[in-house]
N, C-alpha and C positions, 0 to 999 in steps of 0.2 A: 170799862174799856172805851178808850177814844175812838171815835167811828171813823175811818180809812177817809181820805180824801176822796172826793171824785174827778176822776179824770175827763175831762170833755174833749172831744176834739177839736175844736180849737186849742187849745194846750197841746196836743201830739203835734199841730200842722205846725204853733208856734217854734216849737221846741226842732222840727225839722227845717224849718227856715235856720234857723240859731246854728245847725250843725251842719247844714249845707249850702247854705245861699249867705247872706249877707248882713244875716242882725249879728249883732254882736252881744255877750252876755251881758251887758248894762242892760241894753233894750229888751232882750228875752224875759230877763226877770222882771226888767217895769212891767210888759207885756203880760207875763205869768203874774204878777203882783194883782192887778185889774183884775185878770180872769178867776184868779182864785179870791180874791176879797180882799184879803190878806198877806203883808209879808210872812206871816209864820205858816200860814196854811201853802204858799209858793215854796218855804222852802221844803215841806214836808213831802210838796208832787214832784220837787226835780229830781229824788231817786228813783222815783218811779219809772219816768220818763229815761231817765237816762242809764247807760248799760252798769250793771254793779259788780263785779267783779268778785264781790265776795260769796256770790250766790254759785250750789255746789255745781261741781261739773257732773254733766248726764254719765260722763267715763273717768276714771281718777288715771293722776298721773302714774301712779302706782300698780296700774291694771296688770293682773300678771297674765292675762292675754295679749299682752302688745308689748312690743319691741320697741321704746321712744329714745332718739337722742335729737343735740340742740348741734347743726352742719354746718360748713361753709364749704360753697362751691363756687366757682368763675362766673364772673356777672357782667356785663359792659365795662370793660375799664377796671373795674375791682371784686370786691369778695362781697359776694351774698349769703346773708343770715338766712338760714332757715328750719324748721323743726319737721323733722323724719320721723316718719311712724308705720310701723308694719303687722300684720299680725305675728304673733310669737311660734315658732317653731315650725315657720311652713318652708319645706324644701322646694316648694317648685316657683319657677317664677310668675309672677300679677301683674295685672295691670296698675297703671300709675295714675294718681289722680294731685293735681296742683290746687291746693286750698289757697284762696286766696282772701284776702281781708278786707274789711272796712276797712274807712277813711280813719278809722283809729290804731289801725296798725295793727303787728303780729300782738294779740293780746291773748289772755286766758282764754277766753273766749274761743277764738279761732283755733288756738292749738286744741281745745278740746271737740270741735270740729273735726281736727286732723284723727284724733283719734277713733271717732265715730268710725269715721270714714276707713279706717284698717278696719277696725271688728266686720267693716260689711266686705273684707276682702279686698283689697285696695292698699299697696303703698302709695303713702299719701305724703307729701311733702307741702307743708306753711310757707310758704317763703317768706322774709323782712321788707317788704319794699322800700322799706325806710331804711335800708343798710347802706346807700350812698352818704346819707345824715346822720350816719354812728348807730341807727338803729332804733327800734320804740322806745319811747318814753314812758313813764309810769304816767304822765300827767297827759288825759286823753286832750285835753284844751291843743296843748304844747301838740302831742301826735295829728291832731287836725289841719292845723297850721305849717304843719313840717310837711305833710301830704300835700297844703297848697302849692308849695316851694317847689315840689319835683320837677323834673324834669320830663317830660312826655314820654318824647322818644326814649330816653336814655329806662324809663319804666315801661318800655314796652316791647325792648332789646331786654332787659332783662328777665323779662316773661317768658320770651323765645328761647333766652339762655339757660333759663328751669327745666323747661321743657326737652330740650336737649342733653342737658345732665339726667334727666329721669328714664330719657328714652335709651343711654348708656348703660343705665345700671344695673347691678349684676343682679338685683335685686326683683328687677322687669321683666317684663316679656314685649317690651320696645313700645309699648302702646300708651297713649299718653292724653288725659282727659284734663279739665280743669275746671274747677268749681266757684263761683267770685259772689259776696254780695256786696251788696250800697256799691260803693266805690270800686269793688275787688270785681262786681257783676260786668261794671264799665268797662275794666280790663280783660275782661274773659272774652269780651265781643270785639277788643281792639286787638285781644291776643288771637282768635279765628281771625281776621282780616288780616296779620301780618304773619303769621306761621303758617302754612299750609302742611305741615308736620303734623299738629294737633288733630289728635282723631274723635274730641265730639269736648262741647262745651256747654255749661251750665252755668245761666247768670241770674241771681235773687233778683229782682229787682234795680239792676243795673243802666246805667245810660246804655243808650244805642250806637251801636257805630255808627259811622256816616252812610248815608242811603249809596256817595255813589262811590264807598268803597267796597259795599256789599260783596257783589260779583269776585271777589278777591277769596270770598268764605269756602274752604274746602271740608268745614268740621261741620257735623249735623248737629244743632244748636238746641237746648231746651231752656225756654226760656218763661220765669216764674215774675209774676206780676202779683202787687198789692192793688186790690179795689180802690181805696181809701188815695193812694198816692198820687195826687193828682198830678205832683211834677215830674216824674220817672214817667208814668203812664203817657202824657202830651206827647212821646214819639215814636207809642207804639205802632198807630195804623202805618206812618212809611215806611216805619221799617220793617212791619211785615210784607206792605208793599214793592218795598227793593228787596225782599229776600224770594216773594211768588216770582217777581219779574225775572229773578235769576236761576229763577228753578233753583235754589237750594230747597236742602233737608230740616226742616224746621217745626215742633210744636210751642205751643203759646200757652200757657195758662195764667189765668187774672183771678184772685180766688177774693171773690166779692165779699165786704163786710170788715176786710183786715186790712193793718196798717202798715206802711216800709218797716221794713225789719223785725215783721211776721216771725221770720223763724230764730229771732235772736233771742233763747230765752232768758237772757242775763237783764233782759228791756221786760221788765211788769207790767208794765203800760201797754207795751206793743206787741209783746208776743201773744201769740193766735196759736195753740198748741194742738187742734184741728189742721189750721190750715198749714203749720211744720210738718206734721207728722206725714201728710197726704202727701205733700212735696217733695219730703226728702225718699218716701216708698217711689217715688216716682222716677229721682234721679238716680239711686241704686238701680233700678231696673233698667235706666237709660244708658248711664254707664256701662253696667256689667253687655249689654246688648251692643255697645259698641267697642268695645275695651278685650274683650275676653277674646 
């Protein structure tokens, strides 16, 4: 048997430069070419590195515990995509929790997130954010680049507008949480600064709202940090600093030794299934304590 490549990190930092900042795939794989020795050996590490889709879900679609279907409800101007999930057979109404996505958009992935997210009691709603652009793409390249394109505002009106369809439905009990990584974390902290409806938010590893829109934060925030991530991490201190200054409601964890997108375990290379497992025990309890 051929011995597994090694992954070093430099190849993770490369490969999150490539999916978030400004190389482009030519230069990532010259990049990964170098570090791995060889072009056969780079291409052997970019599944690693990169999220697989075909690897199984922690809940099947098929769960005969949960209630799924694929919505459209009123979005800024138009119809938003998004995947509903609830547990199966419960009469009384739950709190609501807004799954929100990477920069790669509503994929397997996330919606099996959503599903997580019912078994722990929770209707849970994915939204598309890419439903202004027809919607995700199979090809995450394509979805990354469609996510540059958005529009801010117009994705952050539609956050608000989740929120409000969730806090309606018959299916709630009006309470309304939201959960975001990479990109989806960014919006969870621009969604607290512009909703004051949102009753408590959770962002993986997400950029920071702005320090002086802090003050605006009415949701108690938990917010989950990779060690390793040096570029996410550069704006932790102000913004816990503009969040002490404004007396919000706020815990912090940095869980040392793991990389962005820690709890994504579709990423071989980056998942940390310590440091998921501890995280997500933590935002069940965070939620259910502000939600219920």
């Amino acid at each position: 048997m051929q011995d597994q490549p090694k992954i070093t990190q430099a190849m993770i930092d490369a490969y999150d430069e490539y999916t978030h900042l400004t190389l482009d795939r030519r230069a990532f794989m010259s990049r990964l070419t170098k570090l791995a020795g060889s072009g056969a050996a780079a291409a052997a590490i970019v599944p690693m590195l990169a999220a697989n889709t075909a690897r199984a879900a922690m809940v099947a679609e098929d769960d005969a515990r949960i209630t799924a279907e694929d919505i459209t409800y009123g979005g800024d101007g138009g119809e938003m995509m998004g995947y509903l999930v609830r547990p199966a057979g419960v009469e009384r109404k739950l709190p609501a929790v807004i799954v929100i996505h990477e920069n790669r958009g509503l994929n397997p992935h996330i919606r099996d997130v959503a599903r997580r997210m019912a078994l722990e009691g929770f209707v849970a709603l994915a939204p598309d954010f890419l439903s202004p652009s027809g919607g995700t793409p199979e090809d995450e390249d394509r979805a990354r680049e469609m996510i540059g394109q958005l529009d801010g505002g117009q994705t952050v009106r539609n956050a608000v507008a989740t929120q409000a369809f969730l806090a309606g439905h018959d299916a709630t009990n009006g309470n309304v949480g939201a959960i975001g990584f990479c990109w989806g974390g960014g919006l969870v902290n621009e969604l607290a600064v512009n909703d004051p409806e949102l009753d408590a938010g959770v962002a993986y590893y997400g950029r920071q709202a702005d320090a002086g829109e802090v003050s605006k934060i009415e949701a108690p925030l938990l917010l989950h940090y990779a060690g390793l991530d040096e570029r996410v991490n550069a704006g932790i201190d102000a913004y816990r600093t503009a969040l002490e200054g404004a007396g919000k409601t706020f815990t912090i964890h940095v869980y040392e030794g793991v990389n962005h997108a820690f709890n994504n375990d579709t990423s071989e290379a980056r998942y940390d299934k310590e440091a998921a497992d501890l995280a997500w025990q933590r935002t069940v309890t965070f939620l259910k304590e502000n939600l219920s």
